[in-house]
C-alpha positions in Angstrom: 0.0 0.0 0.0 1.2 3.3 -1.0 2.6 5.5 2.3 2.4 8.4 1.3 -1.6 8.4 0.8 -2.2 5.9 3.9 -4.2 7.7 7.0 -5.1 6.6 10.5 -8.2 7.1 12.0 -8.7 6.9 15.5 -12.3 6.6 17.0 -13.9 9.1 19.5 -15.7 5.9 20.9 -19.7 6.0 21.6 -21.5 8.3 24.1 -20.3 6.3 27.3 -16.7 6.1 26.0 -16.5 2.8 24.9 -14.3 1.9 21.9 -12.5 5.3 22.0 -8.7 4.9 20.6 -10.0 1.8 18.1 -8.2 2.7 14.9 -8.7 2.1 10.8 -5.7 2.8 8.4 -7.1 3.6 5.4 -6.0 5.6 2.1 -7.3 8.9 1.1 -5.9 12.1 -0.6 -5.3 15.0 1.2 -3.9 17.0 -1.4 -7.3 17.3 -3.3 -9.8 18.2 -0.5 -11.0 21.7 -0.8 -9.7 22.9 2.4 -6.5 21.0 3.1 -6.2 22.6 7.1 -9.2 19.7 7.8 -8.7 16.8 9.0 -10.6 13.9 7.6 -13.3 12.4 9.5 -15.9 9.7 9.3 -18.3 7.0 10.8 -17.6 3.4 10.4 -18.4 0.1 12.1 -16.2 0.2 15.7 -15.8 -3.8 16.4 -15.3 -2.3 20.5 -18.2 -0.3 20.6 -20.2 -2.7 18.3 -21.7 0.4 16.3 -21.0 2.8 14.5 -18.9 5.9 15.9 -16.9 8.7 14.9 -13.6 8.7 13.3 -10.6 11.4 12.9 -7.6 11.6 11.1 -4.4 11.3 13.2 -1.2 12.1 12.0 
């Protein structure tokens, strides 16, 4: 898998906490968002949690 377009996203967990720090490495471009200061974000299935939760790009 290519490095240099390879991102981790770290889960905020649910509303209770659980799952938070459960992490996805994924790939997605950066250089061709509109506003490259944000950080990508986005909800997907947290195994921990067993729902879905909110995800953030880490560096």
């Amino acid at each position: 898998m290519s490095q240099d377009l390879l991102v981790k996203l770290v889960s905020a967990g649910d509303e209770n906490g659980v799952g938070k720090g459960h992490v996805y490495y994924t790939r997605y471009n950066n250089k061709v968002k509109k506003d490259p200061s944000k950080k990508y974000e986005t909800v997907k299935f947290n195994p921990v949690a067993r729902k879905h939760t909110k995800y953030k790009q880490k560096k």
